[in-house]
C-alpha positions as CSV (number, residue, x, y, z in Angstrom):
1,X,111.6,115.5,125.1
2,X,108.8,114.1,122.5
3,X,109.0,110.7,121.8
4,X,107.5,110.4,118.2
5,X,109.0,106.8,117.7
6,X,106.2,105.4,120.4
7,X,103.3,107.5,119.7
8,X,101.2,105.5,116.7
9,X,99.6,108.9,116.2
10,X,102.7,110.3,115.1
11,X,102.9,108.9,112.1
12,X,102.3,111.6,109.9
13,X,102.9,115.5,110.7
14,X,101.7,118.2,108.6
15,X,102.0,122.0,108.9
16,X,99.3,122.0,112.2
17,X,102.5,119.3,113.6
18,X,105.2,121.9,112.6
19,X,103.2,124.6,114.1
20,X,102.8,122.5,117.3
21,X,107.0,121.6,117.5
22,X,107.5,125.3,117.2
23,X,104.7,126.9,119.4
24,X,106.4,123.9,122.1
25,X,110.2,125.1,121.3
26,X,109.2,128.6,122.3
27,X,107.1,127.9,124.9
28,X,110.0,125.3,126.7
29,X,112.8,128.4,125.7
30,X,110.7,131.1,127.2
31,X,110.2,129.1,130.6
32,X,114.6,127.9,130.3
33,X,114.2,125.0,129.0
34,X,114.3,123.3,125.6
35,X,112.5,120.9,123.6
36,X,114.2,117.7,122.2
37,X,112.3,115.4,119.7
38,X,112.7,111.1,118.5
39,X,111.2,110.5,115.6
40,X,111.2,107.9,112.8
41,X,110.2,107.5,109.2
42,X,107.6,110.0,107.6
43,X,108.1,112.5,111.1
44,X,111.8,112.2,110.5
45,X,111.8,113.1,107.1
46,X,109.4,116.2,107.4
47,X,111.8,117.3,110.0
48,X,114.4,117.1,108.0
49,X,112.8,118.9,105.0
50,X,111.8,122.3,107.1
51,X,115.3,122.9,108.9
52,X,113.4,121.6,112.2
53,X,115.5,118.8,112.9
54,X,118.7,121.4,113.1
55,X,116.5,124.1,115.3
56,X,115.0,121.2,117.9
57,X,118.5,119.7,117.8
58,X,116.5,116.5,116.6
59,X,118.0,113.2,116.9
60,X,116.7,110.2,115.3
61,X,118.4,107.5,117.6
62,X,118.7,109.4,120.6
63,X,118.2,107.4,123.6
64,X,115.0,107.5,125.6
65,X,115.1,109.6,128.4
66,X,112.7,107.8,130.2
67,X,114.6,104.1,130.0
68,X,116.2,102.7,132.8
69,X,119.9,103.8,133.2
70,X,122.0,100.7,132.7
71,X,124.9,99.9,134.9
């Protein structure tokens, strides 16, 4: 999973950033695996916009898969 919420680099994502989601979706599929994305504002929306956010099964409020599991 890529966190975009925590990363202040993230805050913009241009076509090199779609390339990069893509080249990591195929690259995580090839090995059995799968890559899942959190993003927020501008990210978000450019996700949206190119059909990414359906093909990385993108979530805006998923939960971070990283956090402590509550009781």
């Amino acid at each position: 999973m890529l966190d975009c919420k925590r990363s202040v680099r993230a805050a913009f994502c241009d076509s090199t950033g779609i390339a990069a989601f893509v080249r990591g979706d195929n690259r995580a599929s090839a090995a059995g695996g799968w890559l899942r994305l959190t993003a927020t504002g501008r990210v978000a929306r450019v996700l949206q916009l190119t059909g990414l956010a359906e093909v990385l099964r993108y979530e805006e409020d998923a939960a971070d898969p990283a956090a402590p599991a509550g009781p």
